[in-house]
C-alpha positions as CSV (number, residue, x, y, z in Angstrom):
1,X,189.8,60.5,-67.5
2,X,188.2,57.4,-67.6
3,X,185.4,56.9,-70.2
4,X,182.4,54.1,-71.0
5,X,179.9,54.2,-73.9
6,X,176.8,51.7,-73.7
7,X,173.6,51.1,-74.8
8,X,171.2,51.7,-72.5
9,X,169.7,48.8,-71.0
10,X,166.4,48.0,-69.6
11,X,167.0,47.2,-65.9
12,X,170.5,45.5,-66.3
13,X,172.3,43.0,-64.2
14,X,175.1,44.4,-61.5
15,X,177.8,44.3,-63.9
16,X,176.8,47.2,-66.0
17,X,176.4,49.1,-62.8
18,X,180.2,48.5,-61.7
19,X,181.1,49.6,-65.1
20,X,179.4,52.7,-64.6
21,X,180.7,53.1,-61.1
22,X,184.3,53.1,-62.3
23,X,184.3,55.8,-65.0
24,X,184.5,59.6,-64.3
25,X,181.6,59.6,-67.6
26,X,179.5,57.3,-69.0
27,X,177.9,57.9,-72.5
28,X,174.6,56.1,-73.4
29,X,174.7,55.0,-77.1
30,X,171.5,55.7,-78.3
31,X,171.8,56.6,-81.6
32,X,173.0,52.6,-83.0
33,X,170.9,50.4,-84.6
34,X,168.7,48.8,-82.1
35,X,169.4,44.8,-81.9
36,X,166.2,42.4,-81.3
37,X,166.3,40.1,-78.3
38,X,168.9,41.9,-77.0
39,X,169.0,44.1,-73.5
40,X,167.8,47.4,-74.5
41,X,164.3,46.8,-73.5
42,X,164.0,43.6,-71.6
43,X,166.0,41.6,-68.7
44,X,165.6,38.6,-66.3
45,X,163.7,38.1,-63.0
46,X,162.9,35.4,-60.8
47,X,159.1,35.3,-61.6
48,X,156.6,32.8,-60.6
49,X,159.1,30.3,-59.8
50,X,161.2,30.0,-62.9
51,X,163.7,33.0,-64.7
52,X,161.5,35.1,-67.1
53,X,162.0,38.0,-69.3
54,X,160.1,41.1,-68.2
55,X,160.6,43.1,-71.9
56,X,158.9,46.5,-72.9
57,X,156.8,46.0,-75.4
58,X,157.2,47.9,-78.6
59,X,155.9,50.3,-81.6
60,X,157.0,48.4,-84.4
61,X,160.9,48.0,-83.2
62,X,163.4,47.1,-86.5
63,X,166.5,46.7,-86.5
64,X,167.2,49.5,-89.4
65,X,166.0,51.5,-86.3
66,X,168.2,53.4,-84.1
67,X,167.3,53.0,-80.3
68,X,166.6,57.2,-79.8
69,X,164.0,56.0,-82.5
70,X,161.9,53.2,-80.9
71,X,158.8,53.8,-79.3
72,X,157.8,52.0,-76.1
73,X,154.4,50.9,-75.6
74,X,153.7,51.4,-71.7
75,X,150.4,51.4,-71.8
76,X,148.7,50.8,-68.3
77,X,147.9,47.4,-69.2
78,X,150.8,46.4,-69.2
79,X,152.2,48.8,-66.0
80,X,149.5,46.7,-64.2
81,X,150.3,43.4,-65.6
82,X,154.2,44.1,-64.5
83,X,152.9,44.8,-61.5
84,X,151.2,42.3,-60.8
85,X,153.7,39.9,-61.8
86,X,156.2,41.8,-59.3
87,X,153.6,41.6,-56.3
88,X,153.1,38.2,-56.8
89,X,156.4,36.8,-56.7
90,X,158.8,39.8,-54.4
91,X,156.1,40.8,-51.8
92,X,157.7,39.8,-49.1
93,X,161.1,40.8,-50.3
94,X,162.6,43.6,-47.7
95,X,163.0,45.7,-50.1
96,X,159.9,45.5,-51.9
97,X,158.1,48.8,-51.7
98,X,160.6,50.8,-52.3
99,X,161.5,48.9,-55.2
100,X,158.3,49.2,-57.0
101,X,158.1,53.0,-56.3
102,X,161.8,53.0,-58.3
103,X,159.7,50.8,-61.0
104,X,156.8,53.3,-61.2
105,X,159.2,56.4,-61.3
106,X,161.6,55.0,-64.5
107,X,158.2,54.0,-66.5
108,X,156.2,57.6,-66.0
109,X,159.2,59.9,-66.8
110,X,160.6,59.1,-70.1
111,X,159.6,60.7,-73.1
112,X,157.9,57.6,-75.0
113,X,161.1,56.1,-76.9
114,X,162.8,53.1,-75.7
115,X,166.2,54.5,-75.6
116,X,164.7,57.4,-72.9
117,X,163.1,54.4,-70.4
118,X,166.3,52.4,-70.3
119,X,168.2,55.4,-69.9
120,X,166.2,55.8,-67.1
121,X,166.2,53.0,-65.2
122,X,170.0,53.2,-65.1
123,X,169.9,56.7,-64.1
124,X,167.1,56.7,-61.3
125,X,168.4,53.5,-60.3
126,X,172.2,55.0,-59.7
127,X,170.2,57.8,-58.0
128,X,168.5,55.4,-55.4
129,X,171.9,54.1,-54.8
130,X,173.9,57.4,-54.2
131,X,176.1,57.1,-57.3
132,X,176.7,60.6,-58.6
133,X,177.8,60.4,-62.6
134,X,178.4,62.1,-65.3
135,X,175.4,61.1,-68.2
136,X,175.9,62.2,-71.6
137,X,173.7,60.8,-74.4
138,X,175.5,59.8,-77.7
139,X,173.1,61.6,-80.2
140,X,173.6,64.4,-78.4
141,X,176.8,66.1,-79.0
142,X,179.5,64.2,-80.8
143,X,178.1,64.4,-84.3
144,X,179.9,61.5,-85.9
145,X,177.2,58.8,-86.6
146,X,179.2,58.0,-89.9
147,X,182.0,56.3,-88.2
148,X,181.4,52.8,-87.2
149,X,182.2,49.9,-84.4
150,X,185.7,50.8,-82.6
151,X,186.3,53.5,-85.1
152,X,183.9,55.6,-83.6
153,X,184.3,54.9,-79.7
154,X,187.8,55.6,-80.4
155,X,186.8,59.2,-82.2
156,X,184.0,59.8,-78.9
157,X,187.1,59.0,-76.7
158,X,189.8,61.6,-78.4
159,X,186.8,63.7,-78.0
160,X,186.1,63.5,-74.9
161,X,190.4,63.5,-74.2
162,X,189.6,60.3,-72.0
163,X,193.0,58.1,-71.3
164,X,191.0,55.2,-70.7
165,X,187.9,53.4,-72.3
166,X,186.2,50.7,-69.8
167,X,184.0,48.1,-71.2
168,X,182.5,44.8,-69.8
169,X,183.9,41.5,-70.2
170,X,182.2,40.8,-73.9
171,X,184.1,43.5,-75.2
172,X,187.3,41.8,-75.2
173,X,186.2,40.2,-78.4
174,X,185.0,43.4,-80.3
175,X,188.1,45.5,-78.6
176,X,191.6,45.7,-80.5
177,X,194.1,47.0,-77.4
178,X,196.4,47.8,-80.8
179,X,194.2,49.9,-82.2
180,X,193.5,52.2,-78.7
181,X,196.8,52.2,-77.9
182,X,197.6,53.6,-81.1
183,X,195.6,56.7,-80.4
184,X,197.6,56.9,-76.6
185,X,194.4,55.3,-75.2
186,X,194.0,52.8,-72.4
187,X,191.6,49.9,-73.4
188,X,190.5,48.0,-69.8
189,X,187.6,46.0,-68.8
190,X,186.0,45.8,-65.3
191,X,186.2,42.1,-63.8
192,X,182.7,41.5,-62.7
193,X,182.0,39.8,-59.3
194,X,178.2,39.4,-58.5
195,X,178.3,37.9,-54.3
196,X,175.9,35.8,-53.6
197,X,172.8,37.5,-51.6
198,X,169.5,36.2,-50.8
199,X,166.9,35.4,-53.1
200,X,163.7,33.4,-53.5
201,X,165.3,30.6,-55.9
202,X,166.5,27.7,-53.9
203,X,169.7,27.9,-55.9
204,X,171.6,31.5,-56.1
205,X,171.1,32.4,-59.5
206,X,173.8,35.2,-60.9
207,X,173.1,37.9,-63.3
208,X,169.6,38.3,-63.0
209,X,167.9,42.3,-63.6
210,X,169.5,44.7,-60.9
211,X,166.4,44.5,-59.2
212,X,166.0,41.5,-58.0
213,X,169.4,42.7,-55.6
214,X,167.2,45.7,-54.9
215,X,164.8,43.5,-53.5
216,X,166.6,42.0,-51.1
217,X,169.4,44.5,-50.2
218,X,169.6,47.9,-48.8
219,X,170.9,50.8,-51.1
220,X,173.8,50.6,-49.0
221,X,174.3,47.1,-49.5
222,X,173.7,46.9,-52.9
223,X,176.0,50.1,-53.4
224,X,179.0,48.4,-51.7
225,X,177.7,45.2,-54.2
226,X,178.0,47.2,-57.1
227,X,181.5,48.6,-56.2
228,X,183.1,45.4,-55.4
229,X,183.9,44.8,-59.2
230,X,187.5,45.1,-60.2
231,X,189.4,47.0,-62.4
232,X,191.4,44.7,-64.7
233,X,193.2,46.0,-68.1
């Protein structure tokens, strides 16, 4: 059984989504420490002409805070500003409408924390692109926040009696393949590929919020995008 654990991320680039496309379960870790300027409640877009951070404001975020903790601050305000800012520069994207209406469902259906409207995104988003998975949130049912780092991955993974743990790239360097093969546990990382697909940017620019692919790609298009990552160990 392959397993993943993440943090849930706002939006996130088309790596995280061919991680999540080549697990049997994928577990959001929501009940860490939430990490400012990280990717739990903000990502990229090509905006007015320049990459910008679209980022969810909120309720007096620390970092002694666990995400499941964190309030968001939607307030429509802010829902129109995004909005606005979206219009502006993907209207005539193919893709547009149907994009926003994904948008507008992820920000009206979580329950007010930061960790639900990331959560989300990735969910609804995996919906609109006809990947079926297994969702299972950390601070839910393993009931071993005391264990820390690899050390508790590892315990989630015997748990769960997965034989492999995926991870992105960046893990390699938090990762010991020792110490999971030690427990009879395959430690493997997904190569991300991200093909290069229209945009409004005069130069292709990688790695930008899965929704800027939306924009511009069909859910069947972007689905075969997202499974073109490989599997690497």
């Amino acid at each position: 059984m392959k397993l993943a654990i993440m943090q849930p991320y706002f939006f996130p680039y088309i790596g995280y989504f061919q991680l999540l496309s080549s697990v049997d379960k994928f577990i959001f870790y929501d009940d860490v420490n939430f990490i400012k300027g990280g990717w739990v409640n903000r990502n990229r877009l090509f905006l007015a002409g320049s990459i910008r951070y679209v980022t969810v404001p909120l309720v007096n975020a620390s970092s002694f805070d666990k995400i499941n903790q964190i309030s968001s601050k939607l307030s429509e305000s802010w829902i129109d500003s995004l909005n606005s800012s979206l219009y502006q520069s993907y209207r005539k994207a193919p893709y547009y409408k149907e994009v926003i209406s994904l948008i507008d469902a992820v920000l009206r259906s979580s329950d007010g924390t930061i960790g639900s409207v990331s959560k989300a995104s990735i969910v609804k988003t995996a919906m609109y692109l006809g990947i079926e998975k297994n969702f299972v949130m950390s601070s839910a049912i393993y009931g071993n926040q005391e264990k820390s780092s690899s050390d508790r991955v590892i315990d989630i993974c015997k748990l769960e009696g997965c034989t492999e743990y995926w991870n992105l790239p960046g893990g390699r360097v938090l990762y010991d393949q020792a110490q999971f093969q030690e427990q009879s546990i395959d430690l493997r990382f997904v190569d991300v590929k991200v093909e290069p697909y229209p945009q409004f940017s005069p130069e292709f620019i990688p790695g930008l919020s899965i929704l800027d692919i939306l924009m511009f790609n069909s859910p069947e298009v972007a689905k075969k995008m997202v499974r073109t990552g490989t599997l690497n160990e």
